[in-house]
C-alpha positions in Angstrom: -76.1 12.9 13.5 -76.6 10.7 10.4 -74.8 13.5 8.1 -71.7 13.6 10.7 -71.6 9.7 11.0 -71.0 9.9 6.8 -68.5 12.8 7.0 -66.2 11.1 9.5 -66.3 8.0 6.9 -63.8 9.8 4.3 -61.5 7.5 2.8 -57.8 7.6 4.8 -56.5 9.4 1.3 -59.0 12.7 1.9 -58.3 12.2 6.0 -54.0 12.4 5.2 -54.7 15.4 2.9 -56.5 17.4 5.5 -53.9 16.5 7.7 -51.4 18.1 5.9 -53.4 21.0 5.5 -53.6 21.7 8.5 -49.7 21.8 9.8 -48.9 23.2 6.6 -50.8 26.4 7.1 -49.4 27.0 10.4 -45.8 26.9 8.9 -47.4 29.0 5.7 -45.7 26.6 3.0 -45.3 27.6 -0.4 -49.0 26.1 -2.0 -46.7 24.1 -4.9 -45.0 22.3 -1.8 -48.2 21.5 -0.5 -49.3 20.3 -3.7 -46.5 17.9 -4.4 -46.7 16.6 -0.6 -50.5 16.1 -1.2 -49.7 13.3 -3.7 -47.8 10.3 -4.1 -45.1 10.5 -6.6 -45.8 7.5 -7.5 -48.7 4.1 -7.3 -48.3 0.9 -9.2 -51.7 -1.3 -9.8 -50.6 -4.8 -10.6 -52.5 -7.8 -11.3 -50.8 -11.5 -11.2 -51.9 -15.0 -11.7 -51.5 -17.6 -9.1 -52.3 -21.0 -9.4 -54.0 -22.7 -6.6 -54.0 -26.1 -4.6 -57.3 -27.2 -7.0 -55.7 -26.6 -10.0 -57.4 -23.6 -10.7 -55.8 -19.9 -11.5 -57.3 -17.2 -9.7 -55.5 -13.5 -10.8 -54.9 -11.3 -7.3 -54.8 -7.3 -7.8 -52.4 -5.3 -5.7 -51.1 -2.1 -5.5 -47.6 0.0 -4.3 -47.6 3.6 -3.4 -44.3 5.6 -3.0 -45.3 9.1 -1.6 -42.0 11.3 -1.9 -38.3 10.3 -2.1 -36.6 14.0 -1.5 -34.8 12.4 2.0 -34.1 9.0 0.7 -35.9 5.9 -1.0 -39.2 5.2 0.0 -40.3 2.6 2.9 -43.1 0.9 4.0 -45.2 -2.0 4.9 -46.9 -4.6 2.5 -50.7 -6.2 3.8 -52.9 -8.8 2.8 -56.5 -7.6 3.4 -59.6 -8.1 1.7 -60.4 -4.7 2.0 -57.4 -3.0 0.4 -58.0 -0.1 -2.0 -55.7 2.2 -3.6 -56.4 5.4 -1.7 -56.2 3.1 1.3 -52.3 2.8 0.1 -52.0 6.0 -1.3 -52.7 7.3 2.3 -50.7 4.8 4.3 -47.9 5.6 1.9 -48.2 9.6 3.1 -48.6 8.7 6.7 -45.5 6.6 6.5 -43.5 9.8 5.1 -44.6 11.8 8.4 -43.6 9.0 10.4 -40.3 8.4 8.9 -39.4 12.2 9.3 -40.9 12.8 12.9 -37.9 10.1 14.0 -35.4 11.4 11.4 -35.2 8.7 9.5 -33.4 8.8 5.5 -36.4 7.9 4.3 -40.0 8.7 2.2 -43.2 6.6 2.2 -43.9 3.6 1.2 -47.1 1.4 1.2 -48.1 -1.6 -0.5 -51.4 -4.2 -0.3 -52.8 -6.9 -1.9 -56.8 -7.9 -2.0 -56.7 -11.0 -0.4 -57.8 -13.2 2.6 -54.8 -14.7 4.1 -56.7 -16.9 6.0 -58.2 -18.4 3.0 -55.3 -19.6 1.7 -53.2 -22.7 2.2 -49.6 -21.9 3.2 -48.5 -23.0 -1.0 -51.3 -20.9 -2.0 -49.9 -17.9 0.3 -46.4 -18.2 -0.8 -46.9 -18.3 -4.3 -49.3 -15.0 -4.1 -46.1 -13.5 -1.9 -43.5 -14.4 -5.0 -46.4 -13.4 -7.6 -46.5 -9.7 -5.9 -43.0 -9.5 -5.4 -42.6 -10.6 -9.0 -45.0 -7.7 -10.2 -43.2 -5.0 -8.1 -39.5 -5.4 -8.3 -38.9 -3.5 -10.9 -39.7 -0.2 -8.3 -38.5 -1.6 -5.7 -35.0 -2.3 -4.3 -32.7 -1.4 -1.5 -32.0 1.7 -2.9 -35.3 2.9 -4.0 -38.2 1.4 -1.8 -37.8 -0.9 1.3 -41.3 -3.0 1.9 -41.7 -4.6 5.2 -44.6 -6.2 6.9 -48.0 -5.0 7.7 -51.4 -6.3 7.9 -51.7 -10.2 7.8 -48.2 -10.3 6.6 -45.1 -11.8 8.2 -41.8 -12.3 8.8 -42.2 -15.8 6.7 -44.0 -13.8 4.1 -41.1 -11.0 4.2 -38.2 -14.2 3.5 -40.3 -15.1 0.8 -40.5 -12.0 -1.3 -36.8 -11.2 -0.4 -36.0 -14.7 -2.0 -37.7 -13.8 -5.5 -36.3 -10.1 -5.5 -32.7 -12.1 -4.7 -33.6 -14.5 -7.4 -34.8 -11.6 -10.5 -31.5 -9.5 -9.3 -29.2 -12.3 -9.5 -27.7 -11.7 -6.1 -28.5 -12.3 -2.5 -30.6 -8.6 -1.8 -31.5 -8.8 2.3 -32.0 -5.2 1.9 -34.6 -4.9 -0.1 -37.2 -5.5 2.3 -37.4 -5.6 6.6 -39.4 -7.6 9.1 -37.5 -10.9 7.5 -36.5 -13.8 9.8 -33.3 -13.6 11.4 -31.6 -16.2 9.7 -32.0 -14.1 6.4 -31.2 -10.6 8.0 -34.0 -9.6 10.5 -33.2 -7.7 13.0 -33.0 -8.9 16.9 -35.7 -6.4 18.9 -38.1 -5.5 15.6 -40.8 -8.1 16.6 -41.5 -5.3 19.9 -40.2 -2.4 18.4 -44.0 -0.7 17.7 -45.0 -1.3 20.6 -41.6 -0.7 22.9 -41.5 2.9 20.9 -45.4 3.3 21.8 -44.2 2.9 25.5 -41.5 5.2 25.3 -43.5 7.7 24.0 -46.1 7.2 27.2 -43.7 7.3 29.7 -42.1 10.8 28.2 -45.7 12.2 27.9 -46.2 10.8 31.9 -42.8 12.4 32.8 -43.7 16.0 31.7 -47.4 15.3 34.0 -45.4 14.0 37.0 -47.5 10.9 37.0 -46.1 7.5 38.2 -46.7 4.6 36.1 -48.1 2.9 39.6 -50.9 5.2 39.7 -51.6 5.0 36.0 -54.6 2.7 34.2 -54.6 1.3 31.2 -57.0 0.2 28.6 -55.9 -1.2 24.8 -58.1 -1.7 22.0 -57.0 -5.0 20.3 -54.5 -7.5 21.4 -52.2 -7.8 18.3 -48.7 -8.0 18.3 -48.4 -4.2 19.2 -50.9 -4.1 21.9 -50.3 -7.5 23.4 -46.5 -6.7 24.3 -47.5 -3.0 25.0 -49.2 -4.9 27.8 -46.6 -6.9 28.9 -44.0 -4.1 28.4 -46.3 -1.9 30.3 -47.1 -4.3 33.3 -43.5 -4.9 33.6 -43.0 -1.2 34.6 -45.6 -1.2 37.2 -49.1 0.2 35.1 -52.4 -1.2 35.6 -53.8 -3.0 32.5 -57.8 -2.6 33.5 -59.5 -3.6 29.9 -58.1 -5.3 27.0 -59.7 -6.5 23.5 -59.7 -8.5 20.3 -61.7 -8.7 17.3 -64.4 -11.1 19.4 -64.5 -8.1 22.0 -63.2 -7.0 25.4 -62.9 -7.8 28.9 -62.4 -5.2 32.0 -61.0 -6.2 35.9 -60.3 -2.8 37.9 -58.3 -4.1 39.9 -56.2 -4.9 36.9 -55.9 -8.2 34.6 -53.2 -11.0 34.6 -51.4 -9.9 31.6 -49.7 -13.7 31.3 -53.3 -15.3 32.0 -54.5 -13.2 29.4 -52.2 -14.1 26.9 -52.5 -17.8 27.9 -56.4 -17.4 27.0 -55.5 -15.5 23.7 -53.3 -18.9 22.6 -56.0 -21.5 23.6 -59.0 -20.2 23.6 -60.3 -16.8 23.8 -59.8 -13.8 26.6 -62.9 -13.6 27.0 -62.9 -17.1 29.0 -60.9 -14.5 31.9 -62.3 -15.2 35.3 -63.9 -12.7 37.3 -63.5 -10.0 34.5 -66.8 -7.9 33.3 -67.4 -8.6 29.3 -67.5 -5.4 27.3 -67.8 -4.4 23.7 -65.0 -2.6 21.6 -66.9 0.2 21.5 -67.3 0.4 25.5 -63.5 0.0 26.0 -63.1 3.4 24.2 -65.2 5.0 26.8 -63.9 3.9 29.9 -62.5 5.8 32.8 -58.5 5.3 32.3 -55.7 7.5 32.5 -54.3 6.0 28.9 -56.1 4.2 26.4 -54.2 2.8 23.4 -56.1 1.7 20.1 -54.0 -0.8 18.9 -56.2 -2.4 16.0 -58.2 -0.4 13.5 -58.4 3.0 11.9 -61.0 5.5 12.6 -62.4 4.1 15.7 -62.4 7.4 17.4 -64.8 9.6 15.6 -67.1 12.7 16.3 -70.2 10.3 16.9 -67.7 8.8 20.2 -65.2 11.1 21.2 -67.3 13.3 23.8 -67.7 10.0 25.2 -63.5 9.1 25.3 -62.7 9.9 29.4 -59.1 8.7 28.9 -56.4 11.6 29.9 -53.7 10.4 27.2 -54.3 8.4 24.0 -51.3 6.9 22.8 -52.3 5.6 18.8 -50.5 2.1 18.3 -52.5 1.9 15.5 -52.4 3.7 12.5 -55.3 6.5 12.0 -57.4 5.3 14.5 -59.3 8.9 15.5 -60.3 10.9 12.7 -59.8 15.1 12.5 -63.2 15.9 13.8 -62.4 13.9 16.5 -59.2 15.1 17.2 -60.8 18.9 17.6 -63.4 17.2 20.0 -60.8 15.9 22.4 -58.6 18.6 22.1 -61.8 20.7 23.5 -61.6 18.2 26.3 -57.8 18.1 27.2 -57.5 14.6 26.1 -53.6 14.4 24.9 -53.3 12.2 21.9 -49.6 10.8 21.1 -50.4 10.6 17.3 -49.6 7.7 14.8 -46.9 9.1 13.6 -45.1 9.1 16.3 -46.4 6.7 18.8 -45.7 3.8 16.4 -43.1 4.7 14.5 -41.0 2.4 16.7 -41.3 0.0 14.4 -40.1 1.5 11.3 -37.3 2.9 12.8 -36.2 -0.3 13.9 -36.7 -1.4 10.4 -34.4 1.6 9.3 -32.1 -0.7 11.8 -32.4 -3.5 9.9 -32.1 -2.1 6.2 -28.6 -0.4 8.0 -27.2 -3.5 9.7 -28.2 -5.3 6.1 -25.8 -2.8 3.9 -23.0 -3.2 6.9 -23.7 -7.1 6.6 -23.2 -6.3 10.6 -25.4 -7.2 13.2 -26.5 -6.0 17.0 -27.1 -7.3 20.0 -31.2 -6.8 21.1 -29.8 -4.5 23.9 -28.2 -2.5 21.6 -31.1 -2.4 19.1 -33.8 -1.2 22.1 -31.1 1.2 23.3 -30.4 2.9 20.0 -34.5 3.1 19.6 -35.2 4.3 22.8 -32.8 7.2 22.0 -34.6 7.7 18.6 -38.5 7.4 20.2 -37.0 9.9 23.5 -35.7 12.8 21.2 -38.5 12.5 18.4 -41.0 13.0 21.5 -39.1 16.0 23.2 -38.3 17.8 19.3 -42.6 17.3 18.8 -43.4 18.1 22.2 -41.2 21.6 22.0 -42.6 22.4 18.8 -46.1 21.9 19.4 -45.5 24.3 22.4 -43.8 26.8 20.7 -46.8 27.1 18.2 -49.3 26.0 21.1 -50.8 23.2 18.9 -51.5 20.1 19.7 -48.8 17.0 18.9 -50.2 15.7 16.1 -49.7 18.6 14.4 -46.9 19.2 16.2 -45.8 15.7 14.7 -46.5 16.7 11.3 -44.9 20.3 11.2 -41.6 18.8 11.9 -42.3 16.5 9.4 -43.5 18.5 6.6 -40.4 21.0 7.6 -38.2 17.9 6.9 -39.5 16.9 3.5 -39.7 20.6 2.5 -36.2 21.3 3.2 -34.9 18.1 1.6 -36.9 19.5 -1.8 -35.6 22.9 -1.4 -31.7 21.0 -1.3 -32.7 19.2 -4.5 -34.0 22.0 -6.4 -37.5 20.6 -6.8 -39.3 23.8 -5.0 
């Protein structure tokens, strides 16, 4: 079991790879299409100085990926993380570029990270390692070329920042360079619950095609983020049954289902595991419960093939990104578990980014209604073009997810002459 535990630890870069792989052989690509969609066109390792509150200089390292740019310029999110490595990027970079095609959207992927511990900094400290990034990266980046937006430990403060030092290199006042901003500098009304409002509409399509009523259907998320915190409310609101919830400090479970607003009230003061009457239970035991959906909202590769026998959820709908590897995917398939993939269960959130970039060039803004109707429209048809596909080919929608994808990106090279 040792041996397995190791394989299912490959780095996200060898995980995206196989991925593509995969769909690819189904639609027998050409093998110098593969090869170019295999790699990102392009990664940036930068180092920068910053000074800190003591006085002293410490010199951050950071890195930008940009994966292919045949549809349009490149897009993707920015984290802070001590943790970050470059084929972490590299891969988020190509799992963005699935994403952005499985809605439609103009755009390749982007990714970007710097090694740091936000939460070690002081709020001078994390603004001047924000403009020091954005300093090292503008000359690839830019409203035309690659949109950055946040990810990871970064926010909409962090977002004004950079777009304030890209404005101030360019000479001119550049909202479009990057998404996720406040809205008094261009944000766009609805993006704070766009991930997780897309994961939603992708659940209650996949419920729709079952027959299943959301009354009858439980509910268990793994980590209580912004995407799976207002998944839960959004959920509750239509009539599901949240049974188990966690955070990084671990999980509680009520069958007869949990407060949503008490549980968010404990997240703000204290902790939810202070919830009355709930049974404690580990991160690891929330994957396993008896639910009809389960939605890993936190970390990747938490599904693997040491757990996934054990998964007992009908539907997984991934709010994170990557959070079940391939070997696991084959085990649940096995089972009947539908899994919603990545790509397209939280792709809500870049789309509404694409929004945002659009309502920046327009210097023309929407109403939130508008904003949630225009994505539910975009979340809807992406589900119903994977869901056909993966039919028609009898696969399941991950790679259903990715065909369409791949197809998409292949035909965009084809128009430019590059295969």
């Amino acid at each position: 079991m040792q041996k397995t535990v190791e394989k299912e630890n490959l780095n996200p870069y060898e995980i995206v790879q196989k991925q593509i792989d995969t769909a690819a052989a189904l639609l027998r690509l050409p093998s110098h299409a593969v090869e170019i969609l295999k790699r990102p066109k392009r990664v940036l390792a930068v180092s920068f100085p910053v000074k800190m509150d003591d006085g002293s200089v410490r010199v951050f390292e950071g890195f930008r990926s940009q994966h292919n740019d045949a549809v349009g310029p490149t897009k993707g999110g920015i984290r802070f993380h001590p943790d970050v490595t470059m084929d972490e990027v590299k891969a988020l970079s190509m799992w963005m570029s699935f994403k952005c095609g499985v809605v439609g959207l103009p755009y390749g992927g982007g990714k970007g990270g710097v090694i740091c511990d936000p939460h070690e900094l002081s709020a001078g400290e994390l603004e001047r390692v924000s403009r020091g990034f954005m300093e090292a990266i503008a000359d690839i980046v830019g409203p035309d070329t690659d949109i950055p937006a946040p990810d990871v430990y970064t926010t909409p403060q962090i977002m004004g920042w950079m777009m304030d030092t890209y404005s101030r290199l360019k000479g001119a006042y550049s909202p479009g360079v990057i998404t996720g901003k406040p809205l008094a500098v261009g944000g766009s009304k609805g993006r704070n619950e766009a991930t997780a409002r897309g994961c939603v509409f992708t659940i209650l399509e996949a419920l729709k095609d079952s027959g299943r009523k959301p009354a009858e259907t439980t509910v268990a998320i793994q980590g209580y983020g912004n995407a799976g915190r207002i998944a839960a409310r959004l959920l509750t609101e239509l009539g599901f049954r949240i049974v188990a919830v966690s955070d990084s400090r671990g999980g509680i479970y009520h069958g007869a289902g949990l407060n949503i607003p008490k549980v968010g009230q404990l997240k703000d003061t204290s902790t939810i595991l202070d919830y009355p009457g709930a049974t404690a239970i580990s991160n690891e035991q929330l994957l396993e419960l008896e639910v009809d959906i389960l939605i890993p909202a936190a970390l990747e590769n938490v599904i693997t093939a040491a757990n996934a026998d054990r998964v007992r959820a009908k539907w997984i709908a991934e709010a994170a990104n990557g959070p079940t590897t391939p070997d696991a995917d084959a085990i649940l398939r096995e089972k009947g578990v539908v899994v919603i993939p990545d790509i397209l269960a939280n792709a809500g959130g870049v789309t509404v980014s694409y929004f945002e970039w659009v309502q920046n060039l327009m210097h023309y803004y929407w109403s939130e209604q508008e904003v949630n109707e225009k994505l539910q429209t975009a979340m809807v048809n992406a589900y119903r073009s994977v869901a056909e596909l993966a039919e028609k080919y009898k696969v399941d929608l991950r790679t259903g997810a990715y065909m369409i994808s791949l197809l998409r990106i292949k035909e965009a090279m084809e128009a430019r002459g590059w295969i």
